[in-house]
N, C-alpha and C positions, 0 to 999 in steps of 0.2 A: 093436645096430645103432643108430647115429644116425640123427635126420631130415633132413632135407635143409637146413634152417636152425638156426642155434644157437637154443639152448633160450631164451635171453634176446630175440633177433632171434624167433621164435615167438611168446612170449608176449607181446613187444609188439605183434605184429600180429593175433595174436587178440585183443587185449582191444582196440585201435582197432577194429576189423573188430564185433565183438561190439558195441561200445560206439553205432558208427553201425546198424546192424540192429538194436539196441533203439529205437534214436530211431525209426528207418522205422517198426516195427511201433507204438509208442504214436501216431505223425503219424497211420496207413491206419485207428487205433482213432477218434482224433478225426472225421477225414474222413469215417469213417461214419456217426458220432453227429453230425453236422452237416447231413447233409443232409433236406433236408425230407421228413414225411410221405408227400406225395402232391401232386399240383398244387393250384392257388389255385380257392376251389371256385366263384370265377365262370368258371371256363373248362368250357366243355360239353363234349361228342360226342368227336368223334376226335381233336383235338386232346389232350385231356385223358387220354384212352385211352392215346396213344402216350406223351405227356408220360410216364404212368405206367409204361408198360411200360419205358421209358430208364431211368427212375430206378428201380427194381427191377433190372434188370441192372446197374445202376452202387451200387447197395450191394450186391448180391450180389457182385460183382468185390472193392470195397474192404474189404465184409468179409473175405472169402478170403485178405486180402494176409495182414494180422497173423499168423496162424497158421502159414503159409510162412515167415515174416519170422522167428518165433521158432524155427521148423525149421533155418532156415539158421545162428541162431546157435548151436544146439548142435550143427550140423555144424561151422561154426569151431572153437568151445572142443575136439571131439575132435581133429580134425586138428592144430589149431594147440598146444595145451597140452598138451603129454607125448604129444601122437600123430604122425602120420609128418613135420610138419613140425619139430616138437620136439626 
């Protein structure tokens, strides 16, 4: 059985497809390892609270991408290279 694309037409778009989902996944790596510890420590009380709790969901989110990011491209490389688009 063939895939739905020629083998050539596949594998060029899995390794573009691939090629940008590794870029995403090394960017969400950076984007993590960039943002600050915690708020600036002359800011007090609630402010500083909430400050915190934002940026704790906002690295826990950009952490989370990468790893999705690297999931989706070994879902490409099956589909697209020798698999049903292939």
């Amino acid at each position: 059985m063939s895939g739905l694309l020629g083998a050539g037409t596949a594998d060029a778009v899995a390794t573009a497809v691939d090629a940008a989902l590794a870029a995403a996944a090394e960017r969400a790596r950076e984007a993590t390892a960039l943002l600050p510890p915690g708020p600036p420590p002359e800011w007090r009380g609630a402010v500083s609270a909430s400050y915190a709790m934002h940026l704790d969901a906002l690295r826990t989110r950009t952490a989370a991408l990468a790893p999705q990011l690297e999931d989706a491209r070994r879902l490409v490389l099956t589909i697209g290279r020798g698999g049903i688009l292939g």
